[in-house]
C-alpha positions as CSV (number, residue, x, y, z in Angstrom):
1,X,122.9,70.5,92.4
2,X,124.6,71.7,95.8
3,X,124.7,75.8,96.8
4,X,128.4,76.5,97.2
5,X,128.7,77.4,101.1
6,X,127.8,81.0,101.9
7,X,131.3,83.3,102.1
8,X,131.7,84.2,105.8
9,X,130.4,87.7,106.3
10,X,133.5,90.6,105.5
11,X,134.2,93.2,107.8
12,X,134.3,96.9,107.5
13,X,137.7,97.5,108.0
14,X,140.3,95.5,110.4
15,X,143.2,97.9,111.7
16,X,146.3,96.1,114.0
17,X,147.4,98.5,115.5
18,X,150.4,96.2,116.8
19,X,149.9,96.2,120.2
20,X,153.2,95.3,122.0
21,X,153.1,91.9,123.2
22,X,153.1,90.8,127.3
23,X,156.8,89.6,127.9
24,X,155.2,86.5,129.4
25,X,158.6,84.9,130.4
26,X,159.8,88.2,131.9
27,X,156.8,88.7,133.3
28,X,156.8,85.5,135.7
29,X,159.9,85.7,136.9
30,X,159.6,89.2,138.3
31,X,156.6,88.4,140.2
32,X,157.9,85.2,141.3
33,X,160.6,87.0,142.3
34,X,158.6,90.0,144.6
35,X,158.4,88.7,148.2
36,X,154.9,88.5,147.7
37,X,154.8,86.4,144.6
38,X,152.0,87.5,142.0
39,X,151.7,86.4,138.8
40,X,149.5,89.2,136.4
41,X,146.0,87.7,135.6
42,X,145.9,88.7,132.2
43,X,148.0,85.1,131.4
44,X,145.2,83.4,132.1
45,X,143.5,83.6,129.0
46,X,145.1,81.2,126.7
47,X,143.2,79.2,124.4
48,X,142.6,76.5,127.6
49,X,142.2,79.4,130.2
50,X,139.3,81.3,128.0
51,X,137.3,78.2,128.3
52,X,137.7,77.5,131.7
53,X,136.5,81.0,132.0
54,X,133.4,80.8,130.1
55,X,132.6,77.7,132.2
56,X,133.1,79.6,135.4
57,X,130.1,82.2,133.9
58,X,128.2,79.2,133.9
59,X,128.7,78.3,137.6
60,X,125.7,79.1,139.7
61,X,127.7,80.8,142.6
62,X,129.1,83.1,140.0
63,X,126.1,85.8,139.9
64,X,128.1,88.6,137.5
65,X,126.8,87.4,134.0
66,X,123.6,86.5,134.7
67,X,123.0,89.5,136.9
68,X,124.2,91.9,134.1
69,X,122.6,90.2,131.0
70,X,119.4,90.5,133.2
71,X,120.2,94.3,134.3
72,X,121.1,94.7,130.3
73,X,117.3,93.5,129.7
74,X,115.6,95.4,131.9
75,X,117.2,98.6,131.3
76,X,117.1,98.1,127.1
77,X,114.4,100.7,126.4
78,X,116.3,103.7,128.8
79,X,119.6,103.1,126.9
80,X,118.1,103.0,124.2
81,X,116.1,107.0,124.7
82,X,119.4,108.1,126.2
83,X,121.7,106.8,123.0
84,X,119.5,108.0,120.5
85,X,119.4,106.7,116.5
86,X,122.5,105.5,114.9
87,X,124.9,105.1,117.7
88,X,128.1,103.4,117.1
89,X,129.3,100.8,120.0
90,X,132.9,100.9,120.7
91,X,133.8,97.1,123.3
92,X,137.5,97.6,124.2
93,X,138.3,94.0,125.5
94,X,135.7,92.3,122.9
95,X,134.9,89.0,124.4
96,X,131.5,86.7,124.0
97,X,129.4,88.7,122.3
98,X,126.9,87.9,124.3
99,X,126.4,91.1,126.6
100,X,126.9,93.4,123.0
101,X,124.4,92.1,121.5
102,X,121.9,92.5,124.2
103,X,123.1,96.0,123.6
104,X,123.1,96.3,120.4
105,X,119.6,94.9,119.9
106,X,118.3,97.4,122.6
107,X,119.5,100.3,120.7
108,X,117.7,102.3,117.5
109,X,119.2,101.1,114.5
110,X,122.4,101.6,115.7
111,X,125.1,102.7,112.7
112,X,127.9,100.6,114.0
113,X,130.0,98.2,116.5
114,X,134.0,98.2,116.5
115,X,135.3,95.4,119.0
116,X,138.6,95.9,120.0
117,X,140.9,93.3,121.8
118,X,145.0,92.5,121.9
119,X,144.5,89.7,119.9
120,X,144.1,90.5,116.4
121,X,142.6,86.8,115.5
122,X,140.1,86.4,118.4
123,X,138.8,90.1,118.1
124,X,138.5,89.4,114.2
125,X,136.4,86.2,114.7
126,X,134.0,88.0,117.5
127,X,133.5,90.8,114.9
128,X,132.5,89.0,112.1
129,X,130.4,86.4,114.2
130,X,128.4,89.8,114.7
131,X,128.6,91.3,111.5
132,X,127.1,87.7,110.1
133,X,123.6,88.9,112.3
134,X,123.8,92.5,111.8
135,X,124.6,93.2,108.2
136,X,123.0,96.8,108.1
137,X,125.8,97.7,110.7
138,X,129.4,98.8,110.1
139,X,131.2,96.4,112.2
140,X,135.1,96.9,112.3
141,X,137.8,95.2,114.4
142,X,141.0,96.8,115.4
143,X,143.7,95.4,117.3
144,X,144.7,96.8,120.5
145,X,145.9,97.8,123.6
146,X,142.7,99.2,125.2
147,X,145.0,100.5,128.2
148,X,147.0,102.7,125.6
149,X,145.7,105.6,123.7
150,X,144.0,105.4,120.5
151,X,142.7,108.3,117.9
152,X,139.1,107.0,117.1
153,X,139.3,109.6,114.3
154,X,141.7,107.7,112.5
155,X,139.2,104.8,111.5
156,X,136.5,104.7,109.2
157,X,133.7,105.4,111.6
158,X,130.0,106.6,110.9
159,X,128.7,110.1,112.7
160,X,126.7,109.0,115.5
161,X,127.0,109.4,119.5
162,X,129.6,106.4,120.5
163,X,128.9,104.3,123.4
164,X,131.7,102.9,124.7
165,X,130.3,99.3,125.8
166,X,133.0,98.4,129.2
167,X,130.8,94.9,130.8
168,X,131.6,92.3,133.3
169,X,132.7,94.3,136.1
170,X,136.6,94.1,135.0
171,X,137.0,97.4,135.9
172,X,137.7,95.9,139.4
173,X,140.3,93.4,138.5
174,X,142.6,96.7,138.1
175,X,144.3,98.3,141.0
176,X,142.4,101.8,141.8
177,X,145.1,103.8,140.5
178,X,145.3,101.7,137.5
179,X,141.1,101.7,137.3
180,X,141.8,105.5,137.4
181,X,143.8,105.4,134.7
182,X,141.7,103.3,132.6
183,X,139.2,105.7,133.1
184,X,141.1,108.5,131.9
185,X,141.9,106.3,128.8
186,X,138.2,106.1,128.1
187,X,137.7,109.7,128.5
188,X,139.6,110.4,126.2
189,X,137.9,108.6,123.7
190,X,134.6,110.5,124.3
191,X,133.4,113.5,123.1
192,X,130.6,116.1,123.9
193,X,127.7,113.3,124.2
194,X,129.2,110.1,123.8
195,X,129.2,108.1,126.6
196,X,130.7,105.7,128.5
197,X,128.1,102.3,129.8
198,X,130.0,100.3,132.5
199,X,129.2,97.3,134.7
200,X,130.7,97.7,138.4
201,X,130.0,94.8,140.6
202,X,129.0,96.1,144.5
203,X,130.2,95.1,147.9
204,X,127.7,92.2,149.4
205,X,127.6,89.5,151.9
206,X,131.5,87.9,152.1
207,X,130.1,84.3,152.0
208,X,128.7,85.3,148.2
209,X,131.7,86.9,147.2
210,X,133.8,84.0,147.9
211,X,131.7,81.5,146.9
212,X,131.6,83.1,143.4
213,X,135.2,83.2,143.3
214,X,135.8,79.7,144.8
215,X,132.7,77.8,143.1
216,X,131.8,74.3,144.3
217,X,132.6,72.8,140.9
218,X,136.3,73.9,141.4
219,X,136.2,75.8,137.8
220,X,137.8,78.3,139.4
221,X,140.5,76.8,141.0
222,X,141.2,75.3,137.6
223,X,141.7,78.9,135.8
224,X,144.0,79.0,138.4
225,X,145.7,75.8,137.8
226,X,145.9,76.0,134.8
227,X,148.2,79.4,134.8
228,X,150.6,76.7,136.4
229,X,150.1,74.5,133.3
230,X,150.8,77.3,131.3
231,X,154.0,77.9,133.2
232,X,155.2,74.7,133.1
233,X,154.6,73.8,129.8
234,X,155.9,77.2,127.8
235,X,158.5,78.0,130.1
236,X,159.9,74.7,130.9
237,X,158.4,75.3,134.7
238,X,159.0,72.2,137.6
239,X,156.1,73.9,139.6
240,X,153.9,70.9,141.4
241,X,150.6,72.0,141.1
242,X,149.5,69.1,143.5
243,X,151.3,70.9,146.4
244,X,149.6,73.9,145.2
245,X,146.0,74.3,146.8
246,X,143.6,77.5,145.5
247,X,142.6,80.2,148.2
248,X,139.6,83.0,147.1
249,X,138.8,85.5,150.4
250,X,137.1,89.2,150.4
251,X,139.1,91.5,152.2
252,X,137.2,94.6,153.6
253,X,139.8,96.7,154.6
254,X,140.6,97.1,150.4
255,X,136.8,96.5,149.4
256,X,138.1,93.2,147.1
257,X,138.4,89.5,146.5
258,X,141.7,87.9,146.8
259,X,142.8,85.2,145.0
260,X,146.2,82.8,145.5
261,X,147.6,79.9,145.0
262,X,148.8,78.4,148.6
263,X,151.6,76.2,149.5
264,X,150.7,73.2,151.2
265,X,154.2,72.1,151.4
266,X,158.2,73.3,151.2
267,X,158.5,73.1,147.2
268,X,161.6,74.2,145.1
269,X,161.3,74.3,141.5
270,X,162.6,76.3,138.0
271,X,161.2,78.2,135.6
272,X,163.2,79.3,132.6
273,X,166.3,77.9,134.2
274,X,166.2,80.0,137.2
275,X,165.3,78.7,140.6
276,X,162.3,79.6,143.5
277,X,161.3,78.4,146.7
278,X,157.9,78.2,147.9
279,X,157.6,77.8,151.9
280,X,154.7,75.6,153.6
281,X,151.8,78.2,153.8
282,X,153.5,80.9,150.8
283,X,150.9,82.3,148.5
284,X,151.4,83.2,144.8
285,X,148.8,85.9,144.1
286,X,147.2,85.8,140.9
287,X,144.1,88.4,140.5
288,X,142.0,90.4,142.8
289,X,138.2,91.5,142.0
290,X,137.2,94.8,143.4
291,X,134.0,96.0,144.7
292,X,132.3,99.1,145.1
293,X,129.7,101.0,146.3
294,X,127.6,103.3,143.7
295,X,128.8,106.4,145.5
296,X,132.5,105.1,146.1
297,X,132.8,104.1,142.2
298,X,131.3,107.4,140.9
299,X,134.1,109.1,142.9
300,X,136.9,107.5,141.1
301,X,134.9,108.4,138.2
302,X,134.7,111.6,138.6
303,X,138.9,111.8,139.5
304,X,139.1,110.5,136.3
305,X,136.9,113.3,134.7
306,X,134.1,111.5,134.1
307,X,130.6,113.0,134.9
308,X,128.1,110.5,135.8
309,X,124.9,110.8,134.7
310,X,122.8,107.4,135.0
311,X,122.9,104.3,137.2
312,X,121.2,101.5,136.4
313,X,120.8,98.8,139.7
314,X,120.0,94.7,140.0
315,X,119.6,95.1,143.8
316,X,118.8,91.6,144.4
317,X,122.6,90.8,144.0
318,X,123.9,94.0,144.1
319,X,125.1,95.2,140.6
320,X,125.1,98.4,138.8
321,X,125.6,99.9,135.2
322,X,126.7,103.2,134.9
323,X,126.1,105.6,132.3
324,X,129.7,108.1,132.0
325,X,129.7,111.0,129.8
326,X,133.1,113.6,129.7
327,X,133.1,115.8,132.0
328,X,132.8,119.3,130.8
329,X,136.8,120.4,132.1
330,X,138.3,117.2,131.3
């Protein structure tokens, strides 16, 4: 006689909060249209583009996830005096759930973990991959726009000190204002004791920079490419992508990694029935990566209200966690 197949694990609650969609189509042809074309990095991640990105955190120029998960280990036992029992674990931007569960396993018997993402189906799935590991938990899912507001009273969540989880260092794919802004969002999710625990990556050596954004394997450049594919294929694009070569460089004077797609020839071509030239040597900019110092990041922090109190450092490649908690007049 066979067991019928286990039920996959249920979640606490799911809440969609109905994000409003990215106008993908619009989108594209107002940065093509800028006189420095840009196209917004957050189309990268379609189904194709998230697992190109998940083999670029594999590449050994690319020192982010490694350095973290390690910083994560080593810093387990002081996040887990300075959360306390029964925390509950708020990820805006639920990804792998890799990094969180380092987390989450560091902590004492925390109470609960909500991931959060704009895709109500991906976010879903992360959730419940943790929930199947962590039934003691309340785990909960909402759908969202982590750059727009949210009232975390409104869902069903357990008392406890919330730790907003923030990882990867994509705090610095944002313009500063718009960093600044995120920050504020955060803020206002906190209250007296919660906190917020955020990886910022730090200025180092330009040749390690760009060789982590421009990996010998090329897995970069094809995230990149493959925003072309994208273009071409949902909005019936004529873009060559072999006259299209990839470009990563760290710029000092703004403290960041560039990144572009350069023309390596005169090239006309449509998208969505309108028409664009490219000249020999034009770039298309599609994401930067900004860098910080520990002081220069706990600034903007602080402009944002935040008071920090903790930073955690992998000095060996230059990487930092930072423990946020409100600031007492925000």
């Amino acid at each position: 006689m066979t067991r019928p197949a286990a039920s996959a694990p249920e979640l606490a609650f799911f809440k969609d909060l109905r994000p409003p969609a990215g106008d993908f189509r619009a989108d594209v042809l107002d940065g093509l249209s800028k006189p420095q074309k840009a196209i917004a990095p957050k189309y990268f991640y379609d189904a194709q583009g998230s697992r190109i990105f998940d083999a670029i955190t594999r590449a050994p120029e690319y020192y982010i996830t490694r350095t973290e998960l390690a910083l994560l280990d080593q810093t387990g036992p002081e996040l887990r005096a300075l959360a306390g029992p029964g925390a509950v674990v708020l990820e805006p931007g639920a990804g792998s759930s890799v990094k969180v569960r380092k987390l989450i396993d560091a902590l004492d018997n925390p109470a609960a973990y909500v991931g959060m993402d704009i895709s109500g189906e991906h976010v879903k799935a992360a959730c419940a991959d943790i929930a199947s590991d962590h039934q003691d938990m309340v785990i909960g899912a909402v759908c969202h726009d982590f750059t727009r507001p949210i009232d975390l009273d409104a869902l069903p969540l357990p008392p406890g000190r919330r730790i907003v989880f923030f990882p990867g260092s994509t705090i610095g794919n944002f313009e500063l204002i718009d960093a600044k802004a995120l920050l504020q969002t955060f803020r206002d999710w906190l209250r007296p004791g919660d906190a917020l625990l955020i990886g910022v990556d730090l200025r180092k050596d330009a040749a390690i920079l760009e060789a982590a954004y421009d990996d010998a394997g090329g897995a970069t450049a094809a995230f990149n490419y493959n925003l072309v594919a994208r273009i071409n294929a949902e909005l019936d694009g004529t873009i060559d992508p072999e006259g299209l070569a990839y470009k990563a460089f760290w710029n000092p004077y703004r403290s960041r990694v560039e990144m572009y797609l350069q023309a390596l020839r005169d090239q006309s071509f449509t998208v969505a029935g309108r028409s664009f030239q490219l000249r020999a040597e034009e770039t298309i900019h599609t994401e930067n990566s900004h860098k910080f110092t520990p002081d220069i990041f706990r600034d903007l922090a602080r402009s944002a209200g935040l008071a920090p109190k903790h930073v955690f450092l992998a000095p060996a490649e230059a990487f930092s966690i930072h423990w946020l908690e409100r600031a007492r007049e925000a």
